[in-house]
DOLOMAR-319804 format. One line per 10 residues: number of its first residue (from 1); their letters; for each residue x, y, z of C-alpha. Coordinates in steps of 0.1 Angstrom, whole numbers, plus 5000, padded with zeros to 4 digits. Layout:
N
NUM	A	X Y Z; ...
END
This chain:
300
1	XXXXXXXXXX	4229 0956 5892; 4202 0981 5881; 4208 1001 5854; 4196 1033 5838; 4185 1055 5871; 4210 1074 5888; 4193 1066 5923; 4199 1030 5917; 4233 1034 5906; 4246 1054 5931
11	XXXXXXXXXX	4230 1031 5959; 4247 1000 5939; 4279 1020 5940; 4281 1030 5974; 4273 0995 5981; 4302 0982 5965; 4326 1004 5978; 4314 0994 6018; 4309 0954 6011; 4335 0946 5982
21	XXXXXXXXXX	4363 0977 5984; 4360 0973 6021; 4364 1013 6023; 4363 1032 6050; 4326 1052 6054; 4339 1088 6054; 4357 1075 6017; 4325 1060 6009; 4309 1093 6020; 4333 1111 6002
31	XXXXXXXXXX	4329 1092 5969; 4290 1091 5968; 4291 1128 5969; 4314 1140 5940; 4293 1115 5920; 4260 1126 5930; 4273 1162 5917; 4287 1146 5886; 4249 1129 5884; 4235 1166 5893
41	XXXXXXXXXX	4251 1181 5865; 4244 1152 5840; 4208 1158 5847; 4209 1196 5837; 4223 1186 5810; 4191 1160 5802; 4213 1131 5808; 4192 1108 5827; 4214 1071 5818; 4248 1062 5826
51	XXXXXXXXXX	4253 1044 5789; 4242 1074 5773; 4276 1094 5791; 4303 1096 5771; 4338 1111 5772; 4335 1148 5760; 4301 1150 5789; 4331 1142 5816; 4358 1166 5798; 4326 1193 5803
61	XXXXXXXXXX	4323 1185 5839; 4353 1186 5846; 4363 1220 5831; 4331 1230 5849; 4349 1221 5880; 4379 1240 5873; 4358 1268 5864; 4341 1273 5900; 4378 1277 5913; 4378 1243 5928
71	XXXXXXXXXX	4411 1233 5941; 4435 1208 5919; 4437 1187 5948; 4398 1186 5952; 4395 1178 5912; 4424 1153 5913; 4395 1136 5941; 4365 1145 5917; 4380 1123 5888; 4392 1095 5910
81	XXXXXXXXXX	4358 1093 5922; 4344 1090 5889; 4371 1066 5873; 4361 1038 5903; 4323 1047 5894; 4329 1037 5855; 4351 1010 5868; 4324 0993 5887; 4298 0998 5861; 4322 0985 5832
91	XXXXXXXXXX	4330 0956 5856; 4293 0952 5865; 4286 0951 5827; 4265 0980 5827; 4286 0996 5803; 4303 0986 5768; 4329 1015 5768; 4344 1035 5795; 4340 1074 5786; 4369 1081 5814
101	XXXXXXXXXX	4400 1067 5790; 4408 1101 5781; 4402 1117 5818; 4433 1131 5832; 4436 1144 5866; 4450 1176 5867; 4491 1179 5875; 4496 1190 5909; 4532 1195 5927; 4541 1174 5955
111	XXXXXXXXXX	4530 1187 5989; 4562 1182 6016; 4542 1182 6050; 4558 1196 6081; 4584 1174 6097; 4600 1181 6135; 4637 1172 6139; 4650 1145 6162; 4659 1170 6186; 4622 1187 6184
121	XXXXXXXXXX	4608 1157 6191; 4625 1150 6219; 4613 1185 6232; 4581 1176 6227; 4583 1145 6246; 4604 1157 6279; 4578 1188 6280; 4552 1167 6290; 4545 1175 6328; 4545 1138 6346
131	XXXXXXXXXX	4539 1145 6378; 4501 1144 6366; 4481 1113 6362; 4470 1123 6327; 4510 1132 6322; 4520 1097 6314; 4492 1090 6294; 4500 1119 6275; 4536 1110 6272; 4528 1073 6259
141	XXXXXXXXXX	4502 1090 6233; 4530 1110 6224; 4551 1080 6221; 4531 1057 6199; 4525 1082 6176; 4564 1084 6168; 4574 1051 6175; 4549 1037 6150; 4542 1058 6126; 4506 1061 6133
151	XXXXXXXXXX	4475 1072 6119; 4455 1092 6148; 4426 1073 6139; 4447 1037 6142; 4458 1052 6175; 4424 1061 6193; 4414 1025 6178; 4445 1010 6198; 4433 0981 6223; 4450 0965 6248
161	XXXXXXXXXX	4451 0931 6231; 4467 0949 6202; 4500 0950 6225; 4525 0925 6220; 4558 0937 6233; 4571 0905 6247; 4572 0899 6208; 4584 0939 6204; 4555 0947 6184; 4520 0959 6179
171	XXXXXXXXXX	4486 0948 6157; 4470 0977 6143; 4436 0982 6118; 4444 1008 6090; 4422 1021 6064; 4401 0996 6046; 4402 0982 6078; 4437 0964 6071; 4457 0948 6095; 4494 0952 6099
181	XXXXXXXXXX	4520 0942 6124; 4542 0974 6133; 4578 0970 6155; 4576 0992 6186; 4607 1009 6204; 4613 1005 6239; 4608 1042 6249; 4575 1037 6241; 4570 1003 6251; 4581 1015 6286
191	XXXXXXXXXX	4561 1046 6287; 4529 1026 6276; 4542 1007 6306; 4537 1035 6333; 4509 1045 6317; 4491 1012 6326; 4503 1013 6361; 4483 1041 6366; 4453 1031 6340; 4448 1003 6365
201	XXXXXXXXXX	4435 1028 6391; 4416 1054 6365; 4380 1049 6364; 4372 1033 6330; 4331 1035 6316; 4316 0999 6306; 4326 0988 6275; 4358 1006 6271; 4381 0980 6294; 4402 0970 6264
211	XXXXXXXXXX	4404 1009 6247; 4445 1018 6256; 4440 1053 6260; 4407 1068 6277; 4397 1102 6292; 4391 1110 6322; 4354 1098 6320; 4371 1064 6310; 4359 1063 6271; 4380 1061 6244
221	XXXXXXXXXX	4397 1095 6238; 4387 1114 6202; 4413 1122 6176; 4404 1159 6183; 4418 1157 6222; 4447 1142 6210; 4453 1171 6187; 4452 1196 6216; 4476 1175 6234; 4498 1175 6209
231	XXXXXXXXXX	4496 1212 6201; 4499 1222 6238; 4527 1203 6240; 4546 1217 6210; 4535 1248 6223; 4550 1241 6256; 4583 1229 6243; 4586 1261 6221; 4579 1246 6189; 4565 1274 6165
241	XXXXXXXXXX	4553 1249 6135; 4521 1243 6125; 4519 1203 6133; 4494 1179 6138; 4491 1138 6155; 4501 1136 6120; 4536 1155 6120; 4545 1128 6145; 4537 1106 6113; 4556 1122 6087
251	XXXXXXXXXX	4585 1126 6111; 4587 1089 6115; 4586 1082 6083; 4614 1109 6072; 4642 1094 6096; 4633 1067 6089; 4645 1069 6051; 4671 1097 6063; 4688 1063 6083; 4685 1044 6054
261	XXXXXXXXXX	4653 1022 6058; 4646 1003 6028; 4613 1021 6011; 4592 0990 6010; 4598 0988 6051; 4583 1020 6051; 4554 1017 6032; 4548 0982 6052; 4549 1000 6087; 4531 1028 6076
271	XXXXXXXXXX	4501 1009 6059; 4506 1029 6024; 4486 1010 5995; 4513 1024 5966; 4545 1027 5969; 4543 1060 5952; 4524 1072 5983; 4556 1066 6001; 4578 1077 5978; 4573 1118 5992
281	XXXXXXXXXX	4595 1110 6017; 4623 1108 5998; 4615 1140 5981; 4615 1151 6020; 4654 1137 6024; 4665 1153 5991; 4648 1187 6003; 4673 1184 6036; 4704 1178 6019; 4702 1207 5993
291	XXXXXXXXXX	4693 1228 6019; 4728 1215 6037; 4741 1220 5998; 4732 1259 5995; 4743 1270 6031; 4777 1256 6029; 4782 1256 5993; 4814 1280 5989; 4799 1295 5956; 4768 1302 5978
END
């Protein structure tokens, strides 16, 4: 580990969160950059070492942050940044003290992301036009994304070999490149199943023979195209909500708990690190039945 130098430290750092933290490189990415501006501003402020940092230069930067009218959610990923960095280098021994013990991310309220109903899902899904080729492919995109709780990203990333339904489930790689085992329904299972029939005869490009889901030029479809085909769908089935591949994801999750899945089940199937991750979707639950409260409330 080198010390002293920014340069070296970030390179060291960056390192460590590819080889040892097995991160994902858009969170590497991520993290190298809000350090690099915390290094940026130590170095205005003729800070050149990180054992000469201490607590009150963070507490600075950090209300700098907040001055510029930066976002709490984008500070709350500033100082998480910054706690791993003095983390590594305490680890690392680079470091005696940690100035961070007294850095506090600021308090943010819960965000509840947009969720479709049962019945709005089911719109969503009988919209899709299957007398097209790229209908059923659609539909079985569409599918996946409910049955499983998926991450856009883990569904792109979906391989053939990943499918197990003899054994009703499927493998998928999460973030951190994780690997979980996930139960699949048989609506999807059978539309995955048409969908092959017809992947059989669709021209696939070399390389790309064990990618589920191509495009028509037979590569491995992006996580934007599935985003149109999810928004043209909703928009087809005259649903007027802003959602996303990751609405599918939330919705999951929500009825899920709303049927009484155990948390833990949950957070296995949907890849969440923390329990406390999870944990929004019973904020999500609670939400529904005080709205239910308030319209038929007699005092209302």
């Amino acid at each position: 580990m080198r010390k002293g130098g920014f340069d070296g430290v970030l390179s060291d750092f960056r390192s460590y969160l590819k080889l040892e933290r097995s991160l994902s490189a858009n969170t590497v990415a991520a993290y190298g950059k809000d350090v690099q501006f915390l290094f940026d501003y130590l170095s205005r402020e003729g800070i050149s070492a990180v054992e000469d940092i201490s607590g009150a230069h963070l507490t600075a930067y950090v209300e700098s942050l907040s001055a510029s009218g930066m976002s709490k959610r984008s500070q709350a990923r500033a100082i998480s940044s910054i706690k791993s960095l003095f983390r590594f280098l305490e680890d690392e021994g680079s470091i005696t003290r940690n100035p961070c013990d007294m850095l506090d991310a600021p308090k943010m309220q819960k965000h509840l992301p947009s969720v479709l109903s049962v019945e709005e899902v089911t719109a969503i899904l009988d919209s899709v036009d299957l007398s097209k080729p790229q209908g059923h492919r659609n539909r079985a995109i569409l599918e996946m994304l409910y049955s499983c709780g998926l991450r856009v990203s883990e569904l792109v990333n979906l391989r053939i070999s990943d499918l197990f339904f003899d054994d009703g489930f499927i493998r998928v790689i999460g973030k951190g490149n994780k690997q979980r085992l996930i139960p699949v329904g048989e609506p999807a299972v059978k539309a995955v199943g048409f969908w092959m029939d017809i992947r059989r005869h669709w021209p696939v490009a070399k390389g790309f023979e064990d990618c589920l889901f191509v495009n028509r030029r037979g590569r491995k479809m992006t996580r934007e195209m599935v985003f149109l085909i999810v928004k043209e769908q909703a928009e087809a089935a005259g649903i007027h909500k802003d959602i996303s591949p990751h609405t599918f994801r939330h919705s999951f999750a929500t009825h899920m708990v709303e049927n009484g899945a155990d948390l833990r089940v949950v957070q296995e199937m949907l890849g969440h690190e923390s329990i406390l991750t999870t944990e929004i979707y019973t904020h999500i639950d609670t939400r529904k039945w005080q709205e239910t409260i308030l319209k038929f409330h007699p005092a209302g």
